[in-house]
KEKOL-589949 format. One record per atom (N, C-alpha, C): residue number from 0; atom name; x, y negated, z negated. Coordinates in Angstrom, 1 decimal. Layout:
# residues N
(rec NUM,"CA",(X,Y,Z))
...
This chain:
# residues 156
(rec 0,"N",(68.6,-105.8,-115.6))
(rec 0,"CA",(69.5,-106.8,-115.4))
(rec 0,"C",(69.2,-107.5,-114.0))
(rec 1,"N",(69.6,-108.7,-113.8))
(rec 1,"CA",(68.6,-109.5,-112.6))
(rec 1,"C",(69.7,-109.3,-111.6))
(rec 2,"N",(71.1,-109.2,-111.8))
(rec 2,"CA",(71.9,-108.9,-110.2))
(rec 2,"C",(71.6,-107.0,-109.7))
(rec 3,"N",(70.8,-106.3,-110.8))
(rec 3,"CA",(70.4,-104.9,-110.4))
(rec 3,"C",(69.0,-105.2,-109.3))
(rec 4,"N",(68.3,-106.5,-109.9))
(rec 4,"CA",(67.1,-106.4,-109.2))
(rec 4,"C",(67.3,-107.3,-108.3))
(rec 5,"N",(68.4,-107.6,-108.0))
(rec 5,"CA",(68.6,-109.1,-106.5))
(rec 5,"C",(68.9,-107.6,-105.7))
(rec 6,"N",(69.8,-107.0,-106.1))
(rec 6,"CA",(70.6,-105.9,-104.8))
(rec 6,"C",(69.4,-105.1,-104.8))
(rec 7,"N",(68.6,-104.6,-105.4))
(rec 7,"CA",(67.5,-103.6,-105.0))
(rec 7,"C",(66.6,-104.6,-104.1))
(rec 8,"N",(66.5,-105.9,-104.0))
(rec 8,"CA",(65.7,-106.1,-103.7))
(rec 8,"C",(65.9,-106.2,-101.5))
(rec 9,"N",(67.5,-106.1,-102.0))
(rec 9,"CA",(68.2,-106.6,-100.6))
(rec 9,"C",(67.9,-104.9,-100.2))
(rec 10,"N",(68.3,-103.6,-100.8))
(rec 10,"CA",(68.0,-102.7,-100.3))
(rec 10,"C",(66.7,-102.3,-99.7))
(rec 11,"N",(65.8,-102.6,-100.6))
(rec 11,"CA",(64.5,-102.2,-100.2))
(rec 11,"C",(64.1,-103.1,-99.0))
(rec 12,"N",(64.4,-104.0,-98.7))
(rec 12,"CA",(64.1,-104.9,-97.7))
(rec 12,"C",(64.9,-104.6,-96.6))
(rec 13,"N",(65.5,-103.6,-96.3))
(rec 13,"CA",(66.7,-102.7,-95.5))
(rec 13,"C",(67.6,-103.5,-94.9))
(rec 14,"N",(68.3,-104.5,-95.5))
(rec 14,"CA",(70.1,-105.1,-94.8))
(rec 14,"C",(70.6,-104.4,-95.0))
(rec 15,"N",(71.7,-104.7,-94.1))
(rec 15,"CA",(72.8,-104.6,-94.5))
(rec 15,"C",(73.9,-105.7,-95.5))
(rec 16,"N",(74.3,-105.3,-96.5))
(rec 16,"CA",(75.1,-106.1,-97.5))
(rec 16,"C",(76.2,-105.6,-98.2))
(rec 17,"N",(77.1,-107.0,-98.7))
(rec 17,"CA",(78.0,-107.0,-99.2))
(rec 17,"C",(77.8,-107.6,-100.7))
(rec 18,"N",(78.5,-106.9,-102.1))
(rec 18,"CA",(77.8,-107.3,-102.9))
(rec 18,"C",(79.9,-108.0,-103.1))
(rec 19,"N",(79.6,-109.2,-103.8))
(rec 19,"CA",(80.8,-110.1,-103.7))
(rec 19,"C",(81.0,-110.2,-105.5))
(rec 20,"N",(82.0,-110.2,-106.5))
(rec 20,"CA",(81.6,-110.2,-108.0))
(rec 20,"C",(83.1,-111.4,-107.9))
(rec 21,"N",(83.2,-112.4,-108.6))
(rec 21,"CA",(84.2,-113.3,-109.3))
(rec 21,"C",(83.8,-113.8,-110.1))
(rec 22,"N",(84.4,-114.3,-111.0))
(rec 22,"CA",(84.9,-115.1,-111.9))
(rec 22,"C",(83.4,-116.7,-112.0))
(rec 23,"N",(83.7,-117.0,-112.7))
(rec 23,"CA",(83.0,-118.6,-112.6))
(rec 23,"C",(84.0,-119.6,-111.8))
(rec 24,"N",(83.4,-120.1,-111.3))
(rec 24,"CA",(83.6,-121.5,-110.1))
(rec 24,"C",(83.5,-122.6,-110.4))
(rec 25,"N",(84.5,-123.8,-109.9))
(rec 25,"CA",(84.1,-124.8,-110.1))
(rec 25,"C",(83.7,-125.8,-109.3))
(rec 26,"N",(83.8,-125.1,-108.0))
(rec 26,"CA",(83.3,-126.4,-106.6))
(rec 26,"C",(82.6,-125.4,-105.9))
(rec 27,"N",(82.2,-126.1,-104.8))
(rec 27,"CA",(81.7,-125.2,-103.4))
(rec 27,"C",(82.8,-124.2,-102.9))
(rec 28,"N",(84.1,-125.3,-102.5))
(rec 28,"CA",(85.5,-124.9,-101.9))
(rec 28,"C",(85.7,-123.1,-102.9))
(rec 29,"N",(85.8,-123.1,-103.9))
(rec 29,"CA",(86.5,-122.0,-105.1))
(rec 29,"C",(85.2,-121.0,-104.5))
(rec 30,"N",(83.4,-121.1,-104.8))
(rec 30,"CA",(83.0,-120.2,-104.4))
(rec 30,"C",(82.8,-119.9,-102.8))
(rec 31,"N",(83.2,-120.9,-102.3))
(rec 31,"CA",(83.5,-120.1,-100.3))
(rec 31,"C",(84.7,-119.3,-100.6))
(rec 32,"N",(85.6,-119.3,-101.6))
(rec 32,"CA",(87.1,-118.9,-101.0))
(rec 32,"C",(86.7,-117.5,-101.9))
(rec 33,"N",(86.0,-117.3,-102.7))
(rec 33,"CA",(85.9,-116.3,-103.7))
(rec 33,"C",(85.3,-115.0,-102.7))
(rec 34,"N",(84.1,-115.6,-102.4))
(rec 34,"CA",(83.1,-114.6,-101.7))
(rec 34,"C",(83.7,-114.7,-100.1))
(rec 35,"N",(84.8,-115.1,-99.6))
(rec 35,"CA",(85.4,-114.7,-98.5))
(rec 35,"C",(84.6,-115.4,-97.3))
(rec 36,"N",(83.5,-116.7,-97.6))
(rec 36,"CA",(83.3,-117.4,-96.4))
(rec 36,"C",(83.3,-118.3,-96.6))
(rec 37,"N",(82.9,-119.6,-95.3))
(rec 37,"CA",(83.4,-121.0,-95.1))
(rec 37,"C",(82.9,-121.7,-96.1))
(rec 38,"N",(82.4,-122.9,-96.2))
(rec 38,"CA",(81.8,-123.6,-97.4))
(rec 38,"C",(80.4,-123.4,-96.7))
(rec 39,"N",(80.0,-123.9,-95.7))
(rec 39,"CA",(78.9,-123.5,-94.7))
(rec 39,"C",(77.8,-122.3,-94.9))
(rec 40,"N",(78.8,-121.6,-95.5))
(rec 40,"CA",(78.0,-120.3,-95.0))
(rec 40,"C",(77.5,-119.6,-96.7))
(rec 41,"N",(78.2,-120.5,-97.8))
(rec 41,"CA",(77.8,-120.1,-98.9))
(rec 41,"C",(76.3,-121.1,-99.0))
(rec 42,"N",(75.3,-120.5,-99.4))
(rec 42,"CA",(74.2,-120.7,-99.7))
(rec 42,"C",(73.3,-121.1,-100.8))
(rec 43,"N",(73.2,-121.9,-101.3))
(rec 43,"CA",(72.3,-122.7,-102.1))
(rec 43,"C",(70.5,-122.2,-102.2))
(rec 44,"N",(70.2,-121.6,-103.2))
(rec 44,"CA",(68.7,-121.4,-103.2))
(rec 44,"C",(67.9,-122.4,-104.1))
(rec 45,"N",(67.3,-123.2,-103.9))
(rec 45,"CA",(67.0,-124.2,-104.6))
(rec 45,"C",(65.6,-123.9,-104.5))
(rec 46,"N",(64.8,-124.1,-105.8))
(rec 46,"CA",(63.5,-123.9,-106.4))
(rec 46,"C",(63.0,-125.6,-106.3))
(rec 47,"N",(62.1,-125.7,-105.7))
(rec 47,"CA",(61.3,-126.6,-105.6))
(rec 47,"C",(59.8,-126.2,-106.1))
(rec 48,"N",(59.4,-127.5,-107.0))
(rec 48,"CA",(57.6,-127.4,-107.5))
(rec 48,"C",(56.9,-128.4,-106.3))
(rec 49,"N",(55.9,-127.7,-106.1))
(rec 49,"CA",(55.1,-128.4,-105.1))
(rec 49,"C",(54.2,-128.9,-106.4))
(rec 50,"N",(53.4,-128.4,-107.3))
(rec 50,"CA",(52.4,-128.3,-108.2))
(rec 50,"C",(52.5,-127.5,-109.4))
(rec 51,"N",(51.8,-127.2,-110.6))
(rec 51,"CA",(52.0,-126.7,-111.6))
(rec 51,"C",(51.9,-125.3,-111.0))
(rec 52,"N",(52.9,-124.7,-111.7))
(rec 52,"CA",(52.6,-122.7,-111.4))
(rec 52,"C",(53.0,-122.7,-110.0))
(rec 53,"N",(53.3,-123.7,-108.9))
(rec 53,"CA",(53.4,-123.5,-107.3))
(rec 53,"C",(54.9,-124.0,-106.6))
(rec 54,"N",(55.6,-122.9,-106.3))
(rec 54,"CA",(57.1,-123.1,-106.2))
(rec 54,"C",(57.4,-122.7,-104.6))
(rec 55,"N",(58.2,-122.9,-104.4))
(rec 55,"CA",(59.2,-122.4,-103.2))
(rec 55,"C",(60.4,-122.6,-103.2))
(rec 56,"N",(61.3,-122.0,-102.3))
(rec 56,"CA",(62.3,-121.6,-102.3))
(rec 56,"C",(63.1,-122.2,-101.3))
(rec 57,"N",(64.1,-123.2,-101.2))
(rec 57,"CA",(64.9,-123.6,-100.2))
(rec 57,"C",(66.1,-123.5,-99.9))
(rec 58,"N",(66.6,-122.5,-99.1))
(rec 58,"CA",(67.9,-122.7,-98.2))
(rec 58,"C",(69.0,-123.4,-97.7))
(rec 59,"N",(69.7,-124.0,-98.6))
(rec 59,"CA",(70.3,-125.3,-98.0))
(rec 59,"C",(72.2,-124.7,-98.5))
(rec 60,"N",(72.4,-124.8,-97.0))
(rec 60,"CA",(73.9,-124.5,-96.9))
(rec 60,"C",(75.0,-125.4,-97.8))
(rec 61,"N",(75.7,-124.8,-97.7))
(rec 61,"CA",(76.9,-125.8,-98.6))
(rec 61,"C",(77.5,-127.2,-98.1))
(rec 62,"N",(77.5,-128.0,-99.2))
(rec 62,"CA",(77.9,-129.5,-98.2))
(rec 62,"C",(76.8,-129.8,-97.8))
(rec 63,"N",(75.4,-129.3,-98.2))
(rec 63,"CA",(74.6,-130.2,-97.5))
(rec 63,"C",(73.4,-129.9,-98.8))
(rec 64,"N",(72.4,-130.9,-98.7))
(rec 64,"CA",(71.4,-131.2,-99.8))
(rec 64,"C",(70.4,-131.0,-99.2))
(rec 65,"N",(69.0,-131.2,-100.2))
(rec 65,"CA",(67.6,-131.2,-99.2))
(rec 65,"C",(67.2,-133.0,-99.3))
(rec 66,"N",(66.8,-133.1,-97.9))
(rec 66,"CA",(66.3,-134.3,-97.3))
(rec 66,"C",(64.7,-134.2,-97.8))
(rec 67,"N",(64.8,-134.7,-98.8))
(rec 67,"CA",(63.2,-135.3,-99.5))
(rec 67,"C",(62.2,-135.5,-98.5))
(rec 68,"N",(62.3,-136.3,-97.6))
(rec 68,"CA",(61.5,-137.2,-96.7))
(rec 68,"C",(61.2,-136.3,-96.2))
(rec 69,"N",(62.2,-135.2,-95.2))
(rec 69,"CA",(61.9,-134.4,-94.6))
(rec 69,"C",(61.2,-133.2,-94.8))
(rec 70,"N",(61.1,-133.0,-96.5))
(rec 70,"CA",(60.8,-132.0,-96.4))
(rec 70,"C",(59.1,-132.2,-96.9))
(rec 71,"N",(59.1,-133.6,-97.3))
(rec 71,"CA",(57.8,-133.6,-98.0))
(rec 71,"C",(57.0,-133.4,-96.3))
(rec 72,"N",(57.5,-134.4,-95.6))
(rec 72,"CA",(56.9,-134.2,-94.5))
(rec 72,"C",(56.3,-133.2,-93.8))
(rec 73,"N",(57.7,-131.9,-94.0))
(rec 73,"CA",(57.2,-130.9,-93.5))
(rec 73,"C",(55.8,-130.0,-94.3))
(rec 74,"N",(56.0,-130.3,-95.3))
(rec 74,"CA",(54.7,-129.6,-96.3))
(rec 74,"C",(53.3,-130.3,-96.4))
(rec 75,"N",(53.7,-131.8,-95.9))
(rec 75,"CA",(52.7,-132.8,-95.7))
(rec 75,"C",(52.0,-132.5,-97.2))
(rec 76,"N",(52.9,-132.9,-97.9))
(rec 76,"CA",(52.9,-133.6,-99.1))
(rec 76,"C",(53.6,-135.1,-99.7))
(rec 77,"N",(53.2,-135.5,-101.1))
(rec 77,"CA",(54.0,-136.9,-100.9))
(rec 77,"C",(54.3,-136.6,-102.4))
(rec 78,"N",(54.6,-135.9,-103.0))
(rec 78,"CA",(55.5,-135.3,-104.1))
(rec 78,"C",(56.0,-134.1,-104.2))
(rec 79,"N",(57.1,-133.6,-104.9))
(rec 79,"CA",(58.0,-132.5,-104.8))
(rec 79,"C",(58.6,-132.6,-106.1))
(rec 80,"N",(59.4,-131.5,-106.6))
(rec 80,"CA",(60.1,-131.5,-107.4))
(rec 80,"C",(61.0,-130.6,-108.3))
(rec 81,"N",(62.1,-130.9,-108.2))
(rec 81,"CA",(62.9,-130.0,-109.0))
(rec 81,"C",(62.7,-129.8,-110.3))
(rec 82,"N",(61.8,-128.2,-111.0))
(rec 82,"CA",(61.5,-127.9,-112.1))
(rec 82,"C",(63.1,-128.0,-112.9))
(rec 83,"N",(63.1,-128.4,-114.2))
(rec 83,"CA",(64.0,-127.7,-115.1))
(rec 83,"C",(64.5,-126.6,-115.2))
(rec 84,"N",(65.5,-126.3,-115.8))
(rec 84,"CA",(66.1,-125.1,-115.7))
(rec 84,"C",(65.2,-123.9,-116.2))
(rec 85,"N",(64.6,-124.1,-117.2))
(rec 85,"CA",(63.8,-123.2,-118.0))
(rec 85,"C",(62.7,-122.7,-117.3))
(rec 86,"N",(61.9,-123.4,-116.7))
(rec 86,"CA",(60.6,-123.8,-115.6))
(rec 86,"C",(61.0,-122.7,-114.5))
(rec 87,"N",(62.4,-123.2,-113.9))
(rec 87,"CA",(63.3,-122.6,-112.8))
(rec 87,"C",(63.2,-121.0,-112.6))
(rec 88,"N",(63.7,-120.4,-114.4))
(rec 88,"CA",(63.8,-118.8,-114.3))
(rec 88,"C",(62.3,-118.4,-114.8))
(rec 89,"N",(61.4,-119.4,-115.4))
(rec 89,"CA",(60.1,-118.5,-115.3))
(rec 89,"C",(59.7,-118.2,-114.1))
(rec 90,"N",(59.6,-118.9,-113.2))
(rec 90,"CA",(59.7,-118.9,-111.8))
(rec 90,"C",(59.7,-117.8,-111.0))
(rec 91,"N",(61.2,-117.7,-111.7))
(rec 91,"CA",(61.8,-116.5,-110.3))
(rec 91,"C",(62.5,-115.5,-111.3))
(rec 92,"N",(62.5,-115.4,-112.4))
(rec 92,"CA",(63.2,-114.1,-113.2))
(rec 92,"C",(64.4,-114.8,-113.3))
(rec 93,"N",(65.2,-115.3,-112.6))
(rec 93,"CA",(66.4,-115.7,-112.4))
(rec 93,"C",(67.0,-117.1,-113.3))
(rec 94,"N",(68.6,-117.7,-113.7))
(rec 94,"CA",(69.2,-118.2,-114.4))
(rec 94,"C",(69.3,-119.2,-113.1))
(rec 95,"N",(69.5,-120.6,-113.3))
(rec 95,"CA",(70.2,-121.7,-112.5))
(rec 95,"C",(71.8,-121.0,-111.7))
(rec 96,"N",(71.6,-120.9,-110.7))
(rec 96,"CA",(73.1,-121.2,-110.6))
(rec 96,"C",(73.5,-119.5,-110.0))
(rec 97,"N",(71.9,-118.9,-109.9))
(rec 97,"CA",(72.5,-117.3,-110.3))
(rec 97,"C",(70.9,-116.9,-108.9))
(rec 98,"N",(70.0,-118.3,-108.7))
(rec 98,"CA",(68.9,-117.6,-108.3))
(rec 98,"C",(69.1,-117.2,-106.9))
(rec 99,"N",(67.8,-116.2,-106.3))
(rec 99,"CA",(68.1,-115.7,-104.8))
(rec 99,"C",(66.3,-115.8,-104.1))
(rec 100,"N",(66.5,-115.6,-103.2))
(rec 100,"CA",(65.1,-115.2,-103.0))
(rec 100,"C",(64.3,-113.5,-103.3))
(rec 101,"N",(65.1,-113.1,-103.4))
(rec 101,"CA",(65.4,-111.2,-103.2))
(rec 101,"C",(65.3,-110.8,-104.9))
(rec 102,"N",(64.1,-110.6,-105.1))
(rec 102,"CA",(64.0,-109.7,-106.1))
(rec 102,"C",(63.1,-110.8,-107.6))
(rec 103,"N",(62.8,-112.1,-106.7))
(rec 103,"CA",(62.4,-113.2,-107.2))
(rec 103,"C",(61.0,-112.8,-108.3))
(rec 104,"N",(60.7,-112.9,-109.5))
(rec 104,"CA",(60.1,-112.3,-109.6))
(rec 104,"C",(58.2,-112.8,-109.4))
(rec 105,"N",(58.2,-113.9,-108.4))
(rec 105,"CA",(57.1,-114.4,-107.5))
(rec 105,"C",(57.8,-114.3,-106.4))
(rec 106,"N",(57.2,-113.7,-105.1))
(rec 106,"CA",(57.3,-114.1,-104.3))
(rec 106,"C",(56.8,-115.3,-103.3))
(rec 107,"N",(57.7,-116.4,-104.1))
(rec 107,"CA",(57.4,-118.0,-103.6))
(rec 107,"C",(57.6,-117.7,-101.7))
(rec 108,"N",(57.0,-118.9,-101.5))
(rec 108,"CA",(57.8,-119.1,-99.6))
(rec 108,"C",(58.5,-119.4,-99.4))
(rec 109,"N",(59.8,-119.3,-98.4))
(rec 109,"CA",(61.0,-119.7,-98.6))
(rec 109,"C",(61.3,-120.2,-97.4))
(rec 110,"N",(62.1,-121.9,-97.3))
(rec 110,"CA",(62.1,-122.7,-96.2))
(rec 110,"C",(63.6,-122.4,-96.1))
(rec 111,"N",(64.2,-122.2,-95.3))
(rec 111,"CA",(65.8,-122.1,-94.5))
(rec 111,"C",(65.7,-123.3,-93.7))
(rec 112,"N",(66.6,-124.3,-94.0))
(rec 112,"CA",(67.5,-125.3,-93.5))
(rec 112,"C",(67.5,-124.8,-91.7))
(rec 113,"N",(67.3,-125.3,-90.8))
(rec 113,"CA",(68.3,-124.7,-89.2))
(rec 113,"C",(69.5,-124.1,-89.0))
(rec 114,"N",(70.7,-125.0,-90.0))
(rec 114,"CA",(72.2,-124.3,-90.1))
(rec 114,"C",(72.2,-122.8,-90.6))
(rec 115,"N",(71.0,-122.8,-90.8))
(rec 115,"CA",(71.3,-121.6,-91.9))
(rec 115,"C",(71.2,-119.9,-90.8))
(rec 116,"N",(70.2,-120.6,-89.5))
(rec 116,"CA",(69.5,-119.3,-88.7))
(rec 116,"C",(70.3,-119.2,-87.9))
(rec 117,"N",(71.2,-118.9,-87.6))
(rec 117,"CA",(72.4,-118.2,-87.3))
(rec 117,"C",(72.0,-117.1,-86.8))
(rec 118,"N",(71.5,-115.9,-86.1))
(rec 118,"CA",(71.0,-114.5,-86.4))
(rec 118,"C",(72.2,-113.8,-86.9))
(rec 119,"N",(73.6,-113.8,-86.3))
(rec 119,"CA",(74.6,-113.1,-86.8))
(rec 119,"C",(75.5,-113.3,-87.7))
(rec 120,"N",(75.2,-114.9,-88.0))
(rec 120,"CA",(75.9,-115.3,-89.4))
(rec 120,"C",(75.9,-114.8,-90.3))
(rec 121,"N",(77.3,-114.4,-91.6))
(rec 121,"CA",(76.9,-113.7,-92.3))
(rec 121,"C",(76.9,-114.8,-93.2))
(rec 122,"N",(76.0,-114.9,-94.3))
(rec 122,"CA",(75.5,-116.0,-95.4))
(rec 122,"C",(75.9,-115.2,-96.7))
(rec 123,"N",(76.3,-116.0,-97.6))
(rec 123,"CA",(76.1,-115.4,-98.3))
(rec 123,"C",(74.8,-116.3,-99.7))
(rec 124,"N",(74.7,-115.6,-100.4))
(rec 124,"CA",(73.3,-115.8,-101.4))
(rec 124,"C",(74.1,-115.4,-102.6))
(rec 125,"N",(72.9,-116.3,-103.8))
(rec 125,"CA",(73.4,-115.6,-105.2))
(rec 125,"C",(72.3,-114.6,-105.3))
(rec 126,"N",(73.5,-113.7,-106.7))
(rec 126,"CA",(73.3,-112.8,-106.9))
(rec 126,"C",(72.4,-112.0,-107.7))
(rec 127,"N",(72.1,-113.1,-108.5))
(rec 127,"CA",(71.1,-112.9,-110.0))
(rec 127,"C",(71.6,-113.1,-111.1))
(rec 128,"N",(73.0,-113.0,-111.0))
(rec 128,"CA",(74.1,-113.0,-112.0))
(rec 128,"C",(75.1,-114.0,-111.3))
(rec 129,"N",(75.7,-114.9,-112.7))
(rec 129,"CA",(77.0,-115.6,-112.3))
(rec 129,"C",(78.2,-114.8,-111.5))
(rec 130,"N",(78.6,-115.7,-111.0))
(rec 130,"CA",(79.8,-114.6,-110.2))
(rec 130,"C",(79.3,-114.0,-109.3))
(rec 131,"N",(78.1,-113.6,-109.0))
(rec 131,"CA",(78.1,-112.2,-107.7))
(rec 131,"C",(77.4,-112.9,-106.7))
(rec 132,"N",(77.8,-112.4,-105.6))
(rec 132,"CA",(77.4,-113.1,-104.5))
(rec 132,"C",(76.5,-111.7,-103.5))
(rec 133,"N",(75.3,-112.0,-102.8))
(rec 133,"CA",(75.1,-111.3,-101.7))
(rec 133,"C",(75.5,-111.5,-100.2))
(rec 134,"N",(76.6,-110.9,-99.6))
(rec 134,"CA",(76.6,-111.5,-98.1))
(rec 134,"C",(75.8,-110.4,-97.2))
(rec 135,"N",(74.6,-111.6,-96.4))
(rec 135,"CA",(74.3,-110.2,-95.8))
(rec 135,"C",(74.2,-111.3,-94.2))
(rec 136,"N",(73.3,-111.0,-92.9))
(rec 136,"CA",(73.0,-111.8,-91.6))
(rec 136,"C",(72.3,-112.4,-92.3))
(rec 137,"N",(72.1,-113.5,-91.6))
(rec 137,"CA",(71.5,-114.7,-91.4))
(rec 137,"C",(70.0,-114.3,-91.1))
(rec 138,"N",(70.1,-114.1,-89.8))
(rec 138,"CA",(68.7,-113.7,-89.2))
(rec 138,"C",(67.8,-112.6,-89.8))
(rec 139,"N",(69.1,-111.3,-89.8))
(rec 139,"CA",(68.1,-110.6,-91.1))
(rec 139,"C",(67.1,-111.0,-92.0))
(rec 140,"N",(68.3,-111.7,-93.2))
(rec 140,"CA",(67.5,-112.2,-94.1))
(rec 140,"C",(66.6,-113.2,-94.0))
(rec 141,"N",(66.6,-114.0,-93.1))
(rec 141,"CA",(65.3,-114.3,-93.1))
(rec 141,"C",(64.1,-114.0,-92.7))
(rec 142,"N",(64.2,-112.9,-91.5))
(rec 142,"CA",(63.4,-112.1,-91.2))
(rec 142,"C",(62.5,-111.3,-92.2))
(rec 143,"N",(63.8,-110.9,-93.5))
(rec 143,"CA",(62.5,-110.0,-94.5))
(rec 143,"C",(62.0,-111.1,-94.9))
(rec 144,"N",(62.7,-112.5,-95.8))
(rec 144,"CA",(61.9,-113.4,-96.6))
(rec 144,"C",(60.8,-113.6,-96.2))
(rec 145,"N",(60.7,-114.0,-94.8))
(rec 145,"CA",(59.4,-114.6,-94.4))
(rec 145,"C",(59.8,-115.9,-93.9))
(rec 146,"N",(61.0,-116.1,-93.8))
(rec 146,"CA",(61.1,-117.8,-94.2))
(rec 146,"C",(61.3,-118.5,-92.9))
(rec 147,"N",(60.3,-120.1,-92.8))
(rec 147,"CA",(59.8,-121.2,-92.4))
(rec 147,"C",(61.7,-121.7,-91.9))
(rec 148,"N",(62.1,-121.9,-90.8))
(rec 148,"CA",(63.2,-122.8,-90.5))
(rec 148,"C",(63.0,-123.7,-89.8))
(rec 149,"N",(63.5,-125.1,-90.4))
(rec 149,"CA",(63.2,-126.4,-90.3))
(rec 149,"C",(64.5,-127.1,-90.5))
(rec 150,"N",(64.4,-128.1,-89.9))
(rec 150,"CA",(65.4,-129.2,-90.5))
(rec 150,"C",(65.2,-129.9,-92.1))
(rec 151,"N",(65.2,-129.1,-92.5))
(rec 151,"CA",(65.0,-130.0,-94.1))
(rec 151,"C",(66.4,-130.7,-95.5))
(rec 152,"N",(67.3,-130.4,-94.5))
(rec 152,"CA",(68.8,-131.1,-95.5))
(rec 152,"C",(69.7,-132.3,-94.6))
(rec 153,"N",(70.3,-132.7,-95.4))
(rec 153,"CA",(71.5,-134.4,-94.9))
(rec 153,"C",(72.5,-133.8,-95.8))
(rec 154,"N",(73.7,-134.0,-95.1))
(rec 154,"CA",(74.7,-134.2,-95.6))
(rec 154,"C",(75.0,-134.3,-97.0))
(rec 155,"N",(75.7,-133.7,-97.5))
(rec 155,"CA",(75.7,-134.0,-99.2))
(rec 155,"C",(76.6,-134.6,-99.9))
């Protein structure tokens, strides 16, 4: 089950976490209020294709989107693109709407937004599964991912 292999993946990587379970959601607002934080601080994992078979992973807080311009820049490329849904879970093991970096089943590279590096923020992440949320730090988690923090989102 993929919310067994998001939380293993959070353990083996040694946080500390909160595992969060509700219902289906219909805005940002319902899932901040569900998983007990701001809109801010719920987290967005967005799968980006650089190339065929070549993905990564972006960080973009709630209320806010990824800045194209910015980010192609950052990669110093001049195309990008959001795979399909289907494309999405061959990817990462994971369903739309459900994916994480943690337990991904490539370990793509994963770019965090600036809002996001907080060291003591707690963030929260999906779970692998609808409904479940991971809240764990900020800083932590991106300390195991690996992950690149950059300005890469505008306002949404």
């Amino acid at each position: 089950m993929a919310e067994e292999t998001a939380i293993a993946a959070v353990e083996a990587a040694g946080l500390d976490y909160e595992v969060k379970r509700h219902g289906r959601v219909g805005s940002l607002e319902e899932a901040a209020a569900a998983r007990g934080v701001p809109p801010g601080d719920l987290i967005k994992t967005l799968v980006v294709r650089r190339a065929d078979d070549d993905f990564l992973f972006v960080l973009v807080p709630g209320g806010r989107e990824i800045s194209w311009p910015k980010l192609r820049k950052l990669l110093g490329v001049s195309r990008l693109s959001m795979p399909d849904a289907e494309t999405a879970r061959a990817a990462t093991g994971y369903e739309r709407g459900t994916i994480t970096p943690f337990g991904s089943s490539t370990a793509w590279p994963v770019i965090a937004d600036t809002r996001v590096a907080e060291p003591e923020r707690p963030i929260s992440l999906g779970g692998g599964a609808h409904g479940v949320g991971l809240t764990v730090a900020a800083g932590e988690a991106l300390t195991a991912l690996g992950a690149q923090v950059a300005d890469v989102t505008t306002e949404g």
